[in-house]
Backbone bond lengths (Angstrom), bond angles and torsions (degrees), N, CA, C in turn:
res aa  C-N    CA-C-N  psi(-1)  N-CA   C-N-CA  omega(-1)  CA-C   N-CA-C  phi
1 X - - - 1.450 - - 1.514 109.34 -
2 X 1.438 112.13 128.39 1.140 108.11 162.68 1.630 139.15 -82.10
3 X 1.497 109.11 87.70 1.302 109.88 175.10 1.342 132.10 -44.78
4 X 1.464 150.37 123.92 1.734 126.68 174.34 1.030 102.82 64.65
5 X 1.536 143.98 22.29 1.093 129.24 176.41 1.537 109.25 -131.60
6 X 1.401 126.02 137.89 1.582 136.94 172.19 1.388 109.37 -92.18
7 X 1.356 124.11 -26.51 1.631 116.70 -158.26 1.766 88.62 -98.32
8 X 1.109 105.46 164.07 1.851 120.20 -165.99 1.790 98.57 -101.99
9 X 1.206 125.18 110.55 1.263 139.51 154.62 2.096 90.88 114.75
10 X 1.435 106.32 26.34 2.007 85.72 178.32 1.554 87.72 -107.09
11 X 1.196 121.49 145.99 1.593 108.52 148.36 1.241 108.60 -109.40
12 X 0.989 106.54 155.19 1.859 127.40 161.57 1.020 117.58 -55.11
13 X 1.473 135.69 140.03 1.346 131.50 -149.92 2.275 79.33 -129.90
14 X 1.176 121.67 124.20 0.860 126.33 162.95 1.886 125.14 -49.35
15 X 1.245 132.10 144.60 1.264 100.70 -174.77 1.212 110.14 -107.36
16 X 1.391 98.35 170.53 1.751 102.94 -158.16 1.532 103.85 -101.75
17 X 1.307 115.96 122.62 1.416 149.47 -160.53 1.879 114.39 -91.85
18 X 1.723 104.81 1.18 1.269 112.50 168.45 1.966 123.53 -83.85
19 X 1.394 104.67 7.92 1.452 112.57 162.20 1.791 99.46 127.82
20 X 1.670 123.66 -157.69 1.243 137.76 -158.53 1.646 81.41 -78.31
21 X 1.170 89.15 179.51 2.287 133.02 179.70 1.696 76.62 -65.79
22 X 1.450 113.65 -71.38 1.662 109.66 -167.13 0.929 124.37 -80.81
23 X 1.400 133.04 8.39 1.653 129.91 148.22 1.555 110.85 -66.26
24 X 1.599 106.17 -53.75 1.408 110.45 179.48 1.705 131.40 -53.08
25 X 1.719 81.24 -44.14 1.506 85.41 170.81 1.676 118.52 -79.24
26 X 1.423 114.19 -15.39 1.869 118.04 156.56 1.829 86.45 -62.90
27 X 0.944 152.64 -100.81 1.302 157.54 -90.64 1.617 97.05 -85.64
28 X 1.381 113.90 -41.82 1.530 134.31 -172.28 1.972 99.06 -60.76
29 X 1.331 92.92 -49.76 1.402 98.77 -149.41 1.533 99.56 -81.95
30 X 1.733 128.30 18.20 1.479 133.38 -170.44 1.095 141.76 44.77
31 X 0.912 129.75 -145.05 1.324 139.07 159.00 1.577 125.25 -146.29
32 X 1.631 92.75 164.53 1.576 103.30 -151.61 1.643 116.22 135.30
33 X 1.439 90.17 176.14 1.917 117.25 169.10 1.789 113.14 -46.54
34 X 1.163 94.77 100.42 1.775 95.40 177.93 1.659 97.83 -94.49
35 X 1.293 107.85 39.10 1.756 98.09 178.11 1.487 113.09 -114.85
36 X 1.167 105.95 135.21 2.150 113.97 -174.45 1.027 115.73 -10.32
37 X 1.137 123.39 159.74 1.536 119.57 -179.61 0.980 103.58 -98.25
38 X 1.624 139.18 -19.49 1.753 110.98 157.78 1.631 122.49 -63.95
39 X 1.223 106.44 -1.91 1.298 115.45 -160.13 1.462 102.98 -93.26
40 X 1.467 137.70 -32.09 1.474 172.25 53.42 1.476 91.83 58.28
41 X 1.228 109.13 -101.96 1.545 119.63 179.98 1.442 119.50 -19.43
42 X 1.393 115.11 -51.77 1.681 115.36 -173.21 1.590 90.53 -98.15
43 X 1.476 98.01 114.54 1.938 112.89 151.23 1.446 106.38 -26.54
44 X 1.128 123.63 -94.69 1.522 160.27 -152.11 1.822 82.01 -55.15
45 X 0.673 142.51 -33.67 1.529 145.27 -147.50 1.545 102.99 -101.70
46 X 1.705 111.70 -52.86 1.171 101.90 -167.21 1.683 118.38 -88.91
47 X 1.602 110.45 -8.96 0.695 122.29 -176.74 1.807 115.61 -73.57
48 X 1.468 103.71 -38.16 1.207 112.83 167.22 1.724 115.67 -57.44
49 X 1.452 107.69 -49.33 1.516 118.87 165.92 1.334 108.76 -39.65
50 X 1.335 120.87 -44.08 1.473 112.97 -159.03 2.028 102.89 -87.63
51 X 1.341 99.39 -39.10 1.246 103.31 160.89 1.457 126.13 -47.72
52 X 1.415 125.11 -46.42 1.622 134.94 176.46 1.751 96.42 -72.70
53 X 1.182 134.60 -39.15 1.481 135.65 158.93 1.528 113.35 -36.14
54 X 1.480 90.39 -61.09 1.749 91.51 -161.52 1.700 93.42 -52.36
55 X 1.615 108.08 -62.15 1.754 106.82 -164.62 0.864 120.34 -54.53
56 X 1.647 129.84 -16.83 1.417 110.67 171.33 1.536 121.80 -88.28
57 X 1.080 104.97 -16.90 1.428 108.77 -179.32 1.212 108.94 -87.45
58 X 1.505 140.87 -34.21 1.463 147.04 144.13 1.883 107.66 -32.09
59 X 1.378 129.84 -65.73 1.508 122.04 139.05 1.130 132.95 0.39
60 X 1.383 112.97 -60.70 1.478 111.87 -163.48 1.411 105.51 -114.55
61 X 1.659 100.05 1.78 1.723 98.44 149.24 0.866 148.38 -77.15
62 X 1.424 98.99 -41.88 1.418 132.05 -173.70 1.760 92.04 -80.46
63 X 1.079 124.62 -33.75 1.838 113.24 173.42 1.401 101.95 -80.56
64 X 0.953 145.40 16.30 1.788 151.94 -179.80 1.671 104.24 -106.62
65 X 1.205 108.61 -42.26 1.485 125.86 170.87 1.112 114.07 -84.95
66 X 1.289 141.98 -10.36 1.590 126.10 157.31 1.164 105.86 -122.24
67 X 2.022 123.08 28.60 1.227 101.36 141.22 1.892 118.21 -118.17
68 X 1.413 94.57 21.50 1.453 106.38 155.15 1.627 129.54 -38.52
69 X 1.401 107.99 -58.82 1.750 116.95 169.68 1.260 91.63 -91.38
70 X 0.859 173.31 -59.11 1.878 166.57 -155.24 1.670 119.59 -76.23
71 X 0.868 131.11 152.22 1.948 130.76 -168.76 1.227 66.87 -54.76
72 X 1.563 112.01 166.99 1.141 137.57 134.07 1.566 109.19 153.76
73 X 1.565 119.93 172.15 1.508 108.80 161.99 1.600 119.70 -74.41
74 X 0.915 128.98 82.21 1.267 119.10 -165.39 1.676 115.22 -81.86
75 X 1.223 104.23 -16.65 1.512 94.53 -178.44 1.241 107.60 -106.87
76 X 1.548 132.15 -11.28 0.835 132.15 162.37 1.688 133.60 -65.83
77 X 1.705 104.34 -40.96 1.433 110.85 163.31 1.963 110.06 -70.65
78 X 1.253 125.75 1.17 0.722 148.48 145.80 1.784 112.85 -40.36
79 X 0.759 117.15 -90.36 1.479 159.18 -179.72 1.442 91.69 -41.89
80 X 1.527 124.29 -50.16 1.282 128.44 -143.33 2.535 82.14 -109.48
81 X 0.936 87.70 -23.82 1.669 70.83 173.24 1.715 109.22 -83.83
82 X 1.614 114.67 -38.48 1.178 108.92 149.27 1.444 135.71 -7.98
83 X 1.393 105.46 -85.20 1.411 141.11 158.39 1.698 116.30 -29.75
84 X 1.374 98.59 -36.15 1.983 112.10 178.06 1.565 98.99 -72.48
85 X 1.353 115.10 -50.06 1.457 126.21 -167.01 1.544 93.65 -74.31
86 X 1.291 119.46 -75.44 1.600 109.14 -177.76 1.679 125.39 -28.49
87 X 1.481 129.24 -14.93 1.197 124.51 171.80 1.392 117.64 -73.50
88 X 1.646 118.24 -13.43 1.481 135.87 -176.49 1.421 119.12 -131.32
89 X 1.229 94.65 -7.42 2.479 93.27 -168.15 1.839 85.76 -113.08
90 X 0.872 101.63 150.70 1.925 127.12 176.04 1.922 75.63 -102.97
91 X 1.276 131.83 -53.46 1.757 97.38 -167.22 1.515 120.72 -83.96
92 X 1.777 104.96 -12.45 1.409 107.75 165.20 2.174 119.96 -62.42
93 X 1.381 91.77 -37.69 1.753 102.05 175.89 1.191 101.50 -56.08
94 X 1.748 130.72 -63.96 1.385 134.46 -155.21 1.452 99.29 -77.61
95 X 1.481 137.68 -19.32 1.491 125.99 169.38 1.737 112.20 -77.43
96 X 1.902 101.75 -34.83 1.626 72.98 -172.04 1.599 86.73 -89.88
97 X 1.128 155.27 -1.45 1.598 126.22 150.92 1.154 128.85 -62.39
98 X 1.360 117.19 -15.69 1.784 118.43 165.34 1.593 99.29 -56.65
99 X 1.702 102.73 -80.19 1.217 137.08 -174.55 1.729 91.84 -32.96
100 X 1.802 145.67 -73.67 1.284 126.11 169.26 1.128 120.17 -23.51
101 X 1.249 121.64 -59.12 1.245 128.15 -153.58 1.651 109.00 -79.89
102 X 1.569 112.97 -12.10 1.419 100.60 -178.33 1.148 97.86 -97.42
103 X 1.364 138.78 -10.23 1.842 128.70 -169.99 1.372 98.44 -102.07
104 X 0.850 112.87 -14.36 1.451 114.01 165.80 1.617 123.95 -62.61
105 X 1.615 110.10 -57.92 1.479 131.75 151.64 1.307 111.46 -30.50
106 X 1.799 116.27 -44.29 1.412 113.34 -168.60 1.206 101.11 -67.23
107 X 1.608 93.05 -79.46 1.432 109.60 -172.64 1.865 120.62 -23.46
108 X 0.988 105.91 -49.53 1.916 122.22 173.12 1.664 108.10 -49.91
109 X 1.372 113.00 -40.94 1.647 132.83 -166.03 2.072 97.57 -93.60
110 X 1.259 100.39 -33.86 1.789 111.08 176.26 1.945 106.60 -60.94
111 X 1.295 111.70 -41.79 1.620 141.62 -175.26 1.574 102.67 -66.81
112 X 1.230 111.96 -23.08 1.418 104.47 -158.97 1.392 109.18 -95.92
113 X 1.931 119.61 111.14 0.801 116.70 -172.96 1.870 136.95 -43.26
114 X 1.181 107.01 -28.60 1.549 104.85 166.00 1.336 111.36 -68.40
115 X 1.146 145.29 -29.03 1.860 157.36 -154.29 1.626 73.79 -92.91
116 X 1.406 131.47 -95.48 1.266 132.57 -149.65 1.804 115.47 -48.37
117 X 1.342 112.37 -23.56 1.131 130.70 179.13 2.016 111.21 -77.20
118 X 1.376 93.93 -45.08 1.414 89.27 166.04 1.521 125.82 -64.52
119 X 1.668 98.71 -50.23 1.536 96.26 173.59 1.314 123.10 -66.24
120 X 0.987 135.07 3.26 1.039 128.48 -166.09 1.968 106.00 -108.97
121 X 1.558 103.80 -49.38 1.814 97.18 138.01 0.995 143.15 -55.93
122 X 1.391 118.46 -20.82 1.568 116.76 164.23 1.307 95.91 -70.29
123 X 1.011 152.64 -70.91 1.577 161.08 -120.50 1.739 95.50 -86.02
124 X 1.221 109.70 -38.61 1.852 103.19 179.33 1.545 87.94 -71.65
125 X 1.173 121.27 -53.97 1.587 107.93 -148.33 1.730 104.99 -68.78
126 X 1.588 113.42 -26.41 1.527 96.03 169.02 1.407 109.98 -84.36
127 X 1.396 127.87 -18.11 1.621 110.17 161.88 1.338 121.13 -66.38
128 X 1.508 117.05 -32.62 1.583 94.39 168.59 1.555 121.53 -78.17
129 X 1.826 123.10 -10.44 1.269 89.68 169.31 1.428 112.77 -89.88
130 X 1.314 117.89 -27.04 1.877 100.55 169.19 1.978 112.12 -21.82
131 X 1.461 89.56 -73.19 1.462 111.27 -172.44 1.358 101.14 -36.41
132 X 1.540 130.81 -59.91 1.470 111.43 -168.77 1.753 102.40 -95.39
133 X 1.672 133.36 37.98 1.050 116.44 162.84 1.666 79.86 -114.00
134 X 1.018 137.10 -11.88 1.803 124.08 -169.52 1.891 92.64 -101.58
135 X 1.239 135.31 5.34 1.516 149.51 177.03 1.762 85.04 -104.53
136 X 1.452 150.06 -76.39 0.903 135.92 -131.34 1.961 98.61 -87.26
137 X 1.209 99.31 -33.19 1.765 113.37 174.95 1.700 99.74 -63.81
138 X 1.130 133.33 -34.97 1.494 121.11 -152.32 1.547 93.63 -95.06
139 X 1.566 110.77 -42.61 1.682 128.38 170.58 1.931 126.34 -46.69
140 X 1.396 83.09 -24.58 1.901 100.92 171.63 1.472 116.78 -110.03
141 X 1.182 109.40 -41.61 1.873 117.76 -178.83 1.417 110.34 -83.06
142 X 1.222 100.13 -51.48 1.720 108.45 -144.37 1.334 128.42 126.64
143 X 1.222 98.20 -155.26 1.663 118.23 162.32 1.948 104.36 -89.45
144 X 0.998 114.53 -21.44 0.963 103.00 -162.69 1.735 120.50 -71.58
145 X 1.421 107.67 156.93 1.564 100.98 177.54 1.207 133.77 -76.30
146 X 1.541 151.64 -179.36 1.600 141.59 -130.37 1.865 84.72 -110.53
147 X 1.492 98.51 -43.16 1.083 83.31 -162.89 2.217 129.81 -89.54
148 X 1.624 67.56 16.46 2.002 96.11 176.30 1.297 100.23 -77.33
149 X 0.882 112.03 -66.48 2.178 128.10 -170.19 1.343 108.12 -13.12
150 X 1.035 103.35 111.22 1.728 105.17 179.67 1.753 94.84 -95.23
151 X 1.484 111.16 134.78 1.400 128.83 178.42 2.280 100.11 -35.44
152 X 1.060 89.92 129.89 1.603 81.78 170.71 1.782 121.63 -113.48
């Protein structure tokens, strides 16, 4: 039987409910060594490859992590040394596919009009108490700063 279908002998292919085109095509394409295949071929070769892998992505981790307290993107170069290792580690792939798959969850749960509605009342009610603890500080001190205050 042709389900969803007008033309005589097509059927409709139900759709597949295991995520996007680019999950599938991540899921299709496995896991493992995304490095050349001469590179593959020689032991001694790829192993070194995987070694020059690991350090750079260890690099641009370890600079992701000390720009955590400092400006910077830190969780993002994070993410992106990840991403260095995932071209060579089977446990770097399966973390950032956890890690996809959970901001994804968020993000979907972030959308949801009751969630956005809460945060968004939470967020007045801690701006108004900032506001009346920086009203009750300015109402006793002043202008002046915390660490001016001479004992009274």
């Amino acid at each position: 039987m042709n389900t969803g279908s007008d033309e005589p002998g097509e059927v409709a292919v139900a759709p597949d409910e295991t995520g996007t085109d680019e999950e599938r095509s991540e899921q299709e394409r496995g896991l493992g060594s995304r490095a050349p295949e001469f590179i593959k071929a020689r032991r001694l070769l790829h192993v070194s490859w995987q070694v020059g892998v690991f350090i750079i992505g260890l690099a641009v981790v370890v600079a992701g992590i000390i720009m955590l307290p400092l400006p910077g993107p830190g969780w993002v170069v994070i993410f992106g040394g990840m991403a260095i290792w995932a071209t060579e580690f089977v446990w770097a792939q399966l973390v950032l596919r956890w890690t996809k798959r959970k901001v994804t969850e968020a993000a979907q749960r972030a959308l949801d009009p009751k969630v956005r509605r809460r945060n968004i009342i939470l967020t007045s009610i801690g701006l108004v108490i900032v506001a009346v603890l920086v009203g009750i500080y300015v109402w006793k001190f002043g202008m002046a700063m915390p660490w001016k205050i001479k004992n009274q």
